[in-house]
C-alpha angles and dihedrals in degrees: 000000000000109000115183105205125197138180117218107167106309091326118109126217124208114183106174114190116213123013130339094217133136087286093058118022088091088061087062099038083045078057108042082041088060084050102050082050094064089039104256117166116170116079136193113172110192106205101184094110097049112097093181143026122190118183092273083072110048079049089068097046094048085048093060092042098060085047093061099058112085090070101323131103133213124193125178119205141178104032124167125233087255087045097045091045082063100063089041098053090047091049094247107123094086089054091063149077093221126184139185097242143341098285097049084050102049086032105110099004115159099218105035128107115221119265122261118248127254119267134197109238096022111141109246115259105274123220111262114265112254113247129245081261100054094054101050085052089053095048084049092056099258107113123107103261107025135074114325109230111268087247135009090255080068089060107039087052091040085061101044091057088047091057092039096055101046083057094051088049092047087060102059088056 
């Protein structure tokens, strides 16, 4: 999964591109893991590129919404009908902050830096490299969009390494 990331102040914005579904809702947590890492703390998760979303992952937003509680804030912007009726149907709507798109949602932030203005021959936000982590979970077959692990033993070690090695990477630099 394709997840554009931006800093605006000490707001973070996650912008994740396809469907947030059991193949790649670890993608995102492996993201917002890496974020909580270097202590971020203010979330805005624009969904308008998400055509999907399974249990898996509602799981990961929850997650980070319970994270953010002690001090911390999550807004999602930007959902679809299909999306939104989601939520609904699951009962989540009332958990969250949601807006209709990424500036409501960063408008009057407290802790959001305004955004820089548009200029002319500025380079387009890349997608976030993938970590040392992320890669090895991809070579072992548990990354959104590529084989699934043979067993679940396969993915639950596929993301341990992952963790384990972003850690490890973390701590070189």
């Amino acid at each position: 999964m394709e997840i554009v990331q931006e800093q605006l102040g000490e707001v973070y914005v996650l912008a994740p591109v396809g469907r947030l579904d059991t193949d790649s809702a670890s993608d995102l947590e492996l993201a917002l893991q890496d974020l909580d890492a270097a202590g971020a703390k203010h979330f805005v998760v624009d969904l308008a590129q998400i055509g999907y979303v399974s249990s898996a992952g509602l799981r990961v937003l929850t997650a980070l919404s319970k994270s953010c509680e002690g001090g911390g804030s999550l807004r999602l912007a930007g959902m679809s009908a299909q999306v939104k009726q989601v939520f609904d149907v699951a009962g989540f709507t009332k958990m969250f902050k949601i807006y209709p798109d990424r500036n409501a949602a960063l408008d009057k932030h407290p802790n959001a830096a305004p955004a820089p203005a548009p200029a002319a021959a500025a380079p387009a936000e890349k997608p976030a490299k993938p970590g040392l982590g992320k890669l090895a979970a991809s070579l072992m077959g548990a990354k959104g969009g590529e084989p699934k692990p043979k067993s679940e033993a396969g993915a639950r070690v596929a993301k341990t390494m992952a963790g384990l090695m972003d850690k490890k990477e973390k701590g070189r630099k």
